[in-house]
N, C-alpha and C positions, 0 to 999 in steps of 0.2 A: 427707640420708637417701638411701641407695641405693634405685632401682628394683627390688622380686621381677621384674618381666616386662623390662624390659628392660634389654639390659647393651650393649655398644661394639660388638659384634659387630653389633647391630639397627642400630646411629647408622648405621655403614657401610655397611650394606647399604641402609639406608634413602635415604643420599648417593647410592652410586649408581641406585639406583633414578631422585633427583630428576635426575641427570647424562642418563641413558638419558630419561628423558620431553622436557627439556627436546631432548635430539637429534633427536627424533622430530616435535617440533613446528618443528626448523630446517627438516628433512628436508622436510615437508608444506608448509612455506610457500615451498620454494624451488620445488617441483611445482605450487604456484598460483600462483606468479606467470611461470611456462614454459607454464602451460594458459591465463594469462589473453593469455601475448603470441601466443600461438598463436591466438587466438579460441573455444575451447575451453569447453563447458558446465562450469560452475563449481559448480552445488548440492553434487553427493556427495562434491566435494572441502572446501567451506566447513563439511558436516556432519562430513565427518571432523575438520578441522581444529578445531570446537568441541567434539568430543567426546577430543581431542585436550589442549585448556586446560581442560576439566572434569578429567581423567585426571593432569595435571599439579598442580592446585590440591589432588586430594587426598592426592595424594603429598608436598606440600611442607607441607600441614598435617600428614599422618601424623610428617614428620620433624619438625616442630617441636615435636610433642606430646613426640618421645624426646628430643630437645633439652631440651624442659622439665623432661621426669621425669631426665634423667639430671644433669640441672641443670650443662650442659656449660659455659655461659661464667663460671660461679662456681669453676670447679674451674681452679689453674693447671696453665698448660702446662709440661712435662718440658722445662728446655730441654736441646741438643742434649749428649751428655759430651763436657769438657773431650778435646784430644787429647793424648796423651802426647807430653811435652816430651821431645825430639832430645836426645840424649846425644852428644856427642864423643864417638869411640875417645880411648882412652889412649896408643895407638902410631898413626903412620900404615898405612891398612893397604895401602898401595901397596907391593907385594916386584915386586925384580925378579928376576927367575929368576937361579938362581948366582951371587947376591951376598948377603954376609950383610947381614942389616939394620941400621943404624947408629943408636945411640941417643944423644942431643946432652944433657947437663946444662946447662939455659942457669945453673943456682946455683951 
C-alpha cells in the first residue's frame, strides 16, 4: 500500500538530511579532539556534540519511519536499461578525399 503523506521525494530528502547530521557530528568531533590536544575547556563543546547525537537519532528514526511507510526494501530495484547494442556500418565509412569508394563482393 502506498503512503498519502509520504512519497520518494520525502525518502531523499530525508537521506540527505541523515548525510548532513551525520557530517555535522564528524565536524564537532574532530573540533574536540583539536580543543582536547590544545588543553581547551571541553563542556559546551561535549553539550554541543550530545545534542548533536540527539539531533541525528531523530533524523535517522524520521527516515526509517518513511523507509517503513514507503515499504522501500520490498519494493525492487529498476535495474539499470539495457545499452543499445553497436551496429556495424554496412559500408566502411573511412573516404578518402578524390577517390571513389570501392565496394569488394567477397560472394
Amino acid at each position: 500500500m502506498q503512503s498519502v503523506r509520504y512519497k520518494k521525494k520525502d525518502l531523499k530528502f530525508a537521506q540527505l538530511h541523515a548525510a548532513k547530521a551525520a557530517q555535522h557530528i564528524t565536524t564537532q568531533e574532530i573540533a574536540l579532539r583539536r580543543l582536547r590536544m590544545m588543553g581547551a575547556p571541553l563542556d559546551l563543546e561535549h553539550a554541543l556534540l550530545g545534542r548533536l547525537y540527539d539531533r541525528q537519532r531523530q533524523v535517522l528514526h524520521h527516515l526509517k519511519r518513511i523507509e517503513d511507510l514507503l515499504d522501500v526494501k520490498s519494493q525492487p530495484i529498476r535495474p539499470d536499461p539495457p545499452e543499445p547494442a553497436r551496429q556495424e556500418p554496412s559500408q566502411p565509412s573511412i573516404l578518402i578525399f578524390g577517390k571513389r569508394q570501392e565496394r569488394f563482393d567477397w560472394q
